[in-house]
C-alpha positions in Angstrom: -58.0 -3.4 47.9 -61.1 -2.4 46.9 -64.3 -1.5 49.9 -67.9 -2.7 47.6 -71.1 -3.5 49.0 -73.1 -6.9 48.9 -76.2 -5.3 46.6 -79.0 -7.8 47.9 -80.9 -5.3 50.5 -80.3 -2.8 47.5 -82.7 -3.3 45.2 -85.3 -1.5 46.2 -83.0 1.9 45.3 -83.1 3.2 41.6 -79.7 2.0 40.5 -78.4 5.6 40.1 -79.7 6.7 43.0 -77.9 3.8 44.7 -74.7 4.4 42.7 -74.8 8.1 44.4 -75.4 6.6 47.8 -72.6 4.6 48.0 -70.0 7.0 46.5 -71.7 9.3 49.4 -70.6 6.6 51.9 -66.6 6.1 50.1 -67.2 3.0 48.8 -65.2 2.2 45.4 -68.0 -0.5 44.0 -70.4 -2.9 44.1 -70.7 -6.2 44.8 -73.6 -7.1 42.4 -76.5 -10.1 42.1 -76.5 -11.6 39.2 -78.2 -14.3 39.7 -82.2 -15.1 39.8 -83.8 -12.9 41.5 -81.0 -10.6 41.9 -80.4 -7.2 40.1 -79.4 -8.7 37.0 -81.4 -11.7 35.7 -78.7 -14.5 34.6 -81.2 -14.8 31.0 -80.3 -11.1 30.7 -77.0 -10.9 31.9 -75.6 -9.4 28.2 -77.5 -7.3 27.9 -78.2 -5.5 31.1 -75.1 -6.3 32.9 -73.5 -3.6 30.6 -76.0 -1.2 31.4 -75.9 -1.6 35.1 -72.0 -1.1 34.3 -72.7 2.3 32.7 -75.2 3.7 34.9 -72.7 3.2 38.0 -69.7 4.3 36.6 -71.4 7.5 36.1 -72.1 7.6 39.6 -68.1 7.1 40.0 -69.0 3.2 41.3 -67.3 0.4 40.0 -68.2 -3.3 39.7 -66.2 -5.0 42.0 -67.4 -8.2 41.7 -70.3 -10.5 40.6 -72.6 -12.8 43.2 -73.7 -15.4 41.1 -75.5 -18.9 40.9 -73.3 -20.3 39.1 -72.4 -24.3 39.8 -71.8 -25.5 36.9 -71.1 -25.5 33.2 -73.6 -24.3 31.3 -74.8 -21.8 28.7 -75.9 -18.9 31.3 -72.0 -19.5 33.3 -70.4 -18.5 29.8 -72.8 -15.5 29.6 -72.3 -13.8 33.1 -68.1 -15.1 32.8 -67.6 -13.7 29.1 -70.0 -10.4 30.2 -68.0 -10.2 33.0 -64.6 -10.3 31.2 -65.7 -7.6 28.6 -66.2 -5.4 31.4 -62.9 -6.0 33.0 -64.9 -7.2 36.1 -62.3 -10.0 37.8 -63.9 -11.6 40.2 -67.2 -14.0 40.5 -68.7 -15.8 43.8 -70.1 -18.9 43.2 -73.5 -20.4 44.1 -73.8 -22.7 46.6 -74.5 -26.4 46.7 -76.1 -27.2 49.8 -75.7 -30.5 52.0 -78.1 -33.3 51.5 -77.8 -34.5 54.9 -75.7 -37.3 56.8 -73.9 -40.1 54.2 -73.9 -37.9 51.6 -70.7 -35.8 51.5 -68.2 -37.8 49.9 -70.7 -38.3 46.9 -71.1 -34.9 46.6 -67.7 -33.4 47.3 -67.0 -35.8 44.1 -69.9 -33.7 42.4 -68.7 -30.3 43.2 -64.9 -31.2 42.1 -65.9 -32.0 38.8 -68.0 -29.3 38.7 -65.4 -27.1 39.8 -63.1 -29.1 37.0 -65.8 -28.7 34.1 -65.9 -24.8 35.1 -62.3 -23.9 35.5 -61.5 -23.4 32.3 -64.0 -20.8 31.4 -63.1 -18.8 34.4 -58.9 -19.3 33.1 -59.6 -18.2 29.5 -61.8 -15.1 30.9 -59.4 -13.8 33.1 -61.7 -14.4 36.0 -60.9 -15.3 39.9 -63.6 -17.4 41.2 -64.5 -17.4 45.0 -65.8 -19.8 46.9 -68.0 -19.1 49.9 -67.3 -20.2 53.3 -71.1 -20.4 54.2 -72.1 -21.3 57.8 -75.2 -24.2 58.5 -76.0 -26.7 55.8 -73.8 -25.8 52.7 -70.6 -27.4 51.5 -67.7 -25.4 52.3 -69.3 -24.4 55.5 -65.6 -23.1 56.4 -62.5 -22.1 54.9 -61.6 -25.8 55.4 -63.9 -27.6 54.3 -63.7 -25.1 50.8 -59.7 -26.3 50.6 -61.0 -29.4 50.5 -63.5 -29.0 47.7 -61.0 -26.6 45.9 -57.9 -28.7 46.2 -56.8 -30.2 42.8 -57.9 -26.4 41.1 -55.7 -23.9 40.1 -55.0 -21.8 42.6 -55.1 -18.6 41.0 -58.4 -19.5 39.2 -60.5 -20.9 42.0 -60.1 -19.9 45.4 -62.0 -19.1 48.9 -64.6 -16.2 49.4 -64.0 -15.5 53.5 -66.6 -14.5 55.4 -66.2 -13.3 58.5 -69.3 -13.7 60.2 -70.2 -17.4 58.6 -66.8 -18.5 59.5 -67.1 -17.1 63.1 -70.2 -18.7 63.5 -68.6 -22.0 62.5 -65.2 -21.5 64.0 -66.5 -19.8 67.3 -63.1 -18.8 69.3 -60.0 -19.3 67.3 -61.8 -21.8 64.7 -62.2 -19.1 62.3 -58.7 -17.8 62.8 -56.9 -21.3 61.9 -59.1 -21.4 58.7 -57.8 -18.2 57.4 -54.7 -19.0 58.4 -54.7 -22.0 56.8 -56.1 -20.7 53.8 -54.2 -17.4 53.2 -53.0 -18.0 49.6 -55.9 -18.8 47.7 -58.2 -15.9 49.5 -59.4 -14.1 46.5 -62.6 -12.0 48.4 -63.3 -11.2 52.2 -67.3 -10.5 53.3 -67.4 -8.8 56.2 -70.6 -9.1 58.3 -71.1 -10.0 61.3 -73.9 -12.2 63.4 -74.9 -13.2 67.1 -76.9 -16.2 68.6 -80.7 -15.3 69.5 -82.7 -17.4 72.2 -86.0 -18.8 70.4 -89.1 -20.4 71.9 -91.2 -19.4 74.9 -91.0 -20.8 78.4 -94.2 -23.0 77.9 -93.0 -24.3 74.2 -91.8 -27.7 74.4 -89.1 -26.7 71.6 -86.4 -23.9 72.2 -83.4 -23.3 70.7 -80.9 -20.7 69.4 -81.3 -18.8 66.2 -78.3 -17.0 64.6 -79.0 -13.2 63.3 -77.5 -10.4 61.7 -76.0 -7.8 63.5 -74.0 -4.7 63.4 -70.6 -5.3 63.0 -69.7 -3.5 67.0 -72.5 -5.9 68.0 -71.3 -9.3 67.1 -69.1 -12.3 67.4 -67.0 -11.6 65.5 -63.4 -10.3 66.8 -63.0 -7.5 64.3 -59.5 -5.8 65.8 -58.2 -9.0 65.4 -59.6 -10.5 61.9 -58.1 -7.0 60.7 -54.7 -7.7 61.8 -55.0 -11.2 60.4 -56.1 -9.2 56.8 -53.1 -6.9 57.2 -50.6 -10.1 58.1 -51.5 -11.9 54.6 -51.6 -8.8 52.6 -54.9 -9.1 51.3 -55.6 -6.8 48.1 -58.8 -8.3 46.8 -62.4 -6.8 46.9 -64.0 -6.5 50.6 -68.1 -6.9 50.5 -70.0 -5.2 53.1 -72.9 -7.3 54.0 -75.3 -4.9 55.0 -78.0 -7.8 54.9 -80.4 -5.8 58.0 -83.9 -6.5 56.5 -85.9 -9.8 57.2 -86.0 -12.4 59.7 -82.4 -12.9 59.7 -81.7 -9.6 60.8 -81.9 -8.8 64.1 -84.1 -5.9 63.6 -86.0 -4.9 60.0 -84.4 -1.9 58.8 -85.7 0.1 56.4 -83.6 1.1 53.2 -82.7 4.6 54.6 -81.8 3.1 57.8 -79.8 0.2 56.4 -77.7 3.0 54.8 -77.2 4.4 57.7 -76.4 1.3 59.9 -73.8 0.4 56.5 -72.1 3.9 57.4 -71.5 3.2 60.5 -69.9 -0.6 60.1 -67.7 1.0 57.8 -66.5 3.5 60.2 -65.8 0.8 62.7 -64.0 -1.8 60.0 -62.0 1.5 58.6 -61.2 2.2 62.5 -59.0 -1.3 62.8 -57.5 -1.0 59.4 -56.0 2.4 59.6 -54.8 1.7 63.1 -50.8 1.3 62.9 
């Protein structure tokens, strides 16, 4: 089992610099953007993705894994996959294809298969496990159940689920979240751990209110931590755990600088390593 963190609020950080932070903190890696916009550029991937590789390690972090765009079969998936591979870096999230609305899932659960069918045997011939995200609101695979479904006529030790604790809470409220896990055990490849909590929007004298869902510290959220550890322990999970230390932004529930996003990221992994050294 390997403790990386989600690199997205990271970027701002020299890379070394970062590297040093993190091994400050205990973490064993990384769990890198590669995708537009990210820290690596997808156009660039093979030739930066090395570097980024090198400058870490010196740092005495790893890459644990790769978050990626990728949704298809094209010439930038065999880049960051055969990258990857050359850098003994196993596992890959996918991108995400997001739900067109009411009347159109069956057409494009149909879509994402053969996606999913065209893509499989890059990720088999690279030596790559490929995760799909359980992603909360208007994505496909909005829960671990919903990715079985999408996932089901793939090898199951090429392409399997990406868990994420705080999407899936937010999905699977009480026990929801607990079933899916349960039901998917055996094709879990990666865990996220963040957590998140409903926000009231909308003013008395605003004709529209409604409820907002934000990030949060992991102590501060829905998410039944003692518990989703024991369910970890039960299944004998022993891929890579992302930290999602995503506090910057109008999705978090305050706008933390990068100093104080360290900080906050220290203390979640106090709490999560609390639960999992527990006997």
């Amino acid at each position: 089992m390997e403790y990386c963190v989600f690199s997205k609020h990271l970027q701002s950080m020299e890379l070394k610099e970062m590297g040093k932070a993190l091994s400050r903190l205990g973490l064993d890696g990384v769990d890198l953007t590669t995708r537009e916009g990210g820290h690596v550029e997808p156009s660039r991937v093979k030739e930066d993705l090395p570097k980024f590789w090198e400058i870490l390690g010196e740092t005495g972090i790893k890459i644990s894994m790769l978050t990626t765009g990728i949704v298809d079969l094209d010439q930038q998936a065999r880049d960051i996959v055969e990258t990857a591979a050359r850098l003994n870096i196993k596992y890959i999230k996918l991108g995400y294809w997001h739900y067109r609305g009411f009347g159109h899932y069956r057409e494009q659960a149909k879509e994402i298969k053969n996606a999913l069918a065209r893509l499989e045997p890059l990720f088999r011939d690279n030596g790559i496990k490929a995760g799909f995200h359980t992603h909360s609101g208007m994505d496909m695979g909005l829960n671990a159940n919903h990715v079985l479904r999408l996932i089901e006529d793939r090898d199951p030790g090429v392409i399997g689920v990406y868990y994420d604790t705080g999407h899936s809470t937010i999905e699977g409220s009480d026990c929801g979240w607990m079933m899916d896990m349960d039901i998917a055990r055996d094709r879990i490849f990666m865990i996220a751990v963040k957590d998140m909590a409903w926000f009231r929007t909308g003013a008395l004298n605003e004709p529209k209110k409604g409820w907002v869902r934000k990030m949060v510290p992991l102590e501060a959220g829905l998410t039944d931590m003692p518990q989703f550890v024991s369910c970890l322990k039960q299944i004998g999970f022993d891929g890579p755990i992302s930290f999602h230390c995503e506090y910057m932004g109008s999705h978090s529930w305050k706008n933390l600088s990068t100093e104080e996003l360290l900080e906050q990221l220290s203390l979640d992994l106090a709490y999560f390593r609390k639960f999992m050294e527990k006997k």
